[in-house]
C-alpha positions in Angstrom: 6.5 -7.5 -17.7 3.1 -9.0 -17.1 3.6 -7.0 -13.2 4.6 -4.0 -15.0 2.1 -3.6 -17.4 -0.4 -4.1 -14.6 0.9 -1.8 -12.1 0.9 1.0 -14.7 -2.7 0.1 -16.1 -4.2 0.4 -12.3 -2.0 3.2 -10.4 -3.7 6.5 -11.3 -6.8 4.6 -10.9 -6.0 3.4 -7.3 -4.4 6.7 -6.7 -5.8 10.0 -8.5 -4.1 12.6 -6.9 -1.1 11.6 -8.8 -2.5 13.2 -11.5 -2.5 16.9 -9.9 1.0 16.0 -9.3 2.1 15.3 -12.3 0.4 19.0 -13.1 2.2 20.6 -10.3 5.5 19.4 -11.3 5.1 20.8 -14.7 3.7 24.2 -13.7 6.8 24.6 -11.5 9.2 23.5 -14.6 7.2 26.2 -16.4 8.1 28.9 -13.8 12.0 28.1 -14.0 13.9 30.9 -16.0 15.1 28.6 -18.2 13.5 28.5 -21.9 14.0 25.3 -22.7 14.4 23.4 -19.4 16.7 20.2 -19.5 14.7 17.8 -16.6 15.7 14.6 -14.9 13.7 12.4 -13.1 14.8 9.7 -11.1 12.9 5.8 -11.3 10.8 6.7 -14.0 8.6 3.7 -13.8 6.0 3.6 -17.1 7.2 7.2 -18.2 3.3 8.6 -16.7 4.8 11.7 -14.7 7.6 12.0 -18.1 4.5 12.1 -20.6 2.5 14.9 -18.6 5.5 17.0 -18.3 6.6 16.3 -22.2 3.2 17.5 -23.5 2.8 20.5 -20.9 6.3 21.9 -22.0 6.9 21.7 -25.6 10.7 23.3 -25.4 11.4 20.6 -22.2 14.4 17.8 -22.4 14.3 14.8 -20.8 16.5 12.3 -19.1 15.1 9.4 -17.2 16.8 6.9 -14.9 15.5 3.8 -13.5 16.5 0.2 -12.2 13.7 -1.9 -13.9 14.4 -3.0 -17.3 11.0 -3.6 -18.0 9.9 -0.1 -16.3 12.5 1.4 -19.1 11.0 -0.8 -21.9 7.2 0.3 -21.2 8.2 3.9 -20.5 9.9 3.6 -24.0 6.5 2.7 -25.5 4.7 5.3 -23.9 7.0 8.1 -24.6 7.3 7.2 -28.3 5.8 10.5 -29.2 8.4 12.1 -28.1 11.4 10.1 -29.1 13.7 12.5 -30.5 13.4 14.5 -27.1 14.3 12.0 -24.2 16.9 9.2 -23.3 16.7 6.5 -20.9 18.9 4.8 -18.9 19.0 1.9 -17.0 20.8 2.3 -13.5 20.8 1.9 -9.6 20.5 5.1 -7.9 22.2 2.6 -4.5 25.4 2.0 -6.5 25.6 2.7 -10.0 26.9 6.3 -11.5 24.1 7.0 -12.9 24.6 10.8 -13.0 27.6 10.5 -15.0 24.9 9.3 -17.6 23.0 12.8 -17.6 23.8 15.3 -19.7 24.3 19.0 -18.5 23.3 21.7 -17.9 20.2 20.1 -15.5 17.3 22.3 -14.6 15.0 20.2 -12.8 15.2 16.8 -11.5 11.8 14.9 -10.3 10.4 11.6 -8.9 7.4 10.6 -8.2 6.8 7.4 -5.7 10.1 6.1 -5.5 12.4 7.0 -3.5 11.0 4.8 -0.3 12.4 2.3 -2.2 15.5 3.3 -1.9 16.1 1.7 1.5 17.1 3.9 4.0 17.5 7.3 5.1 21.1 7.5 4.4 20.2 6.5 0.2 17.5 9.0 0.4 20.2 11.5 1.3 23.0 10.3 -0.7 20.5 10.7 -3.8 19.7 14.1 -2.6 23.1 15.4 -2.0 24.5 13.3 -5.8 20.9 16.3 -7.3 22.3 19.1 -5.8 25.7 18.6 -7.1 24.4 17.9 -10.8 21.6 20.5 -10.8 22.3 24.2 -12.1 22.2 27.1 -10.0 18.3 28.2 -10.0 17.0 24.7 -10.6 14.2 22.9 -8.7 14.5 19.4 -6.7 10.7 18.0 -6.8 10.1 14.9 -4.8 6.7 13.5 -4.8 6.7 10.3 -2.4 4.7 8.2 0.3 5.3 9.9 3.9 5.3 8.8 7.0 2.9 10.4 9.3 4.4 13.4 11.1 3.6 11.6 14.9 5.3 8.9 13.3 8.8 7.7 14.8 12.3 7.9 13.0 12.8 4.5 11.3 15.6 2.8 9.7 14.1 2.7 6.3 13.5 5.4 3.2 10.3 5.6 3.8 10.7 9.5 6.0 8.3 12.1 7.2 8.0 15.4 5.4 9.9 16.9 7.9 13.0 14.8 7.7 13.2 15.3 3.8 12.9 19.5 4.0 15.6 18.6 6.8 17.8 16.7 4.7 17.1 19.1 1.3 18.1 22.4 3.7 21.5 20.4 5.4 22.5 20.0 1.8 22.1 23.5 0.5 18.9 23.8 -1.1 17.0 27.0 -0.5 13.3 27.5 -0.2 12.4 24.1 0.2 8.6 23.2 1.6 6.0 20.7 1.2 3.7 22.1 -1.5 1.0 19.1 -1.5 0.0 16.9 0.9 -2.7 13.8 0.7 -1.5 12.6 3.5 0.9 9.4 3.3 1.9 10.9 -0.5 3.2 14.3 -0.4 5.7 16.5 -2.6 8.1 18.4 -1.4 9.9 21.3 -3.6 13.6 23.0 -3.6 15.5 25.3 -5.1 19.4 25.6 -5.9 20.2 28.9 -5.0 23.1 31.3 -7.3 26.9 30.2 -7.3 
């Protein structure tokens, strides 16, 4: 907890441009055609990208996954405000079923410096492919996560270049997906679930 409370005291500090993500993920949630969007995002950490979004969007819901117990517990504590508006859940995006925890209909699922950690490639995927099949038709995949360089060569692990995740996001289905920030090694990348 001690680690925890650290990491989430220092992060923004050691690495501002989080904050214009966390603003860019909510102007996009704004855009949706959905009045009162239903979001997901996946290894919430402290709950920092789930309190911008929560006090940007007044009509948002929110359901948040992630595999530290003590990530859930301080995420609890700083999304107090907005208790009777979230749920959290502790899972393994590698092997538990953690979308049979979410509620539906989904409009937007989001995560912000985590999936590297996933692995590999192949989780990475997996994870995007388990989105698409839980997201409603016209919802937005936003993935905001530490790149490789583009020069850089294919690796084993989860940590991929930009290109390989619009790669994997368009093999799966999703429609006008792009990178829509880049600070170089930390960059977002955005899709959309087209009409059934």
């Amino acid at each position: 907890m001690d680690y925890v409370k650290s990491y989430a005291a220092s992060i923004n500090e050691r690495r501002p441009e989080r904050l214009q993500v966390f603003q860019h993920a909510a102007d996009l949630i704004d855009d949706l055609l959905f009045g009162s969007p239903h979001v997901v995002e996946l290894c919430i950490g402290s709950g920092m990208l789930a309190d911008a979004l929560l006090t940007r969007l007044p009509k948002m819901t929110y359901e948040g996954v992630d595999f530290s117990q003590p990530m859930i517990v301080l995420a609890k504590e700083t999304l107090t405000p907005f208790a009777d508006r979230i749920s959290l859940y502790q899972a393994d995006l590698n092997t538990d079923d953690w979308s049979g925890l979410l509620h539906r209909p989904i409009h937007a699922i989001v995560s912000n410096m985590a999936l590297h950690d996933l692995g590999s490639r192949e989780r990475v995927v997996k994870t995007y492919e388990e989105a698409f099949s839980i997201l409603e038709a016209g919802g937005l995949i936003f993935n905001a996560d530490l790149v490789k360089p583009a020069d850089a060569e294919p690796g084993t692990g989860a940590r991929l270049m930009m290109s390989e995740h619009i790669q994997a996001l368009e093999v799966i289905g999703f429609a006008d997906v792009e990178s829509t920030l880049d600070f170089g090694g930390y960059a977002c990348v955005v899709g959309r679930k087209g009409s059934a």
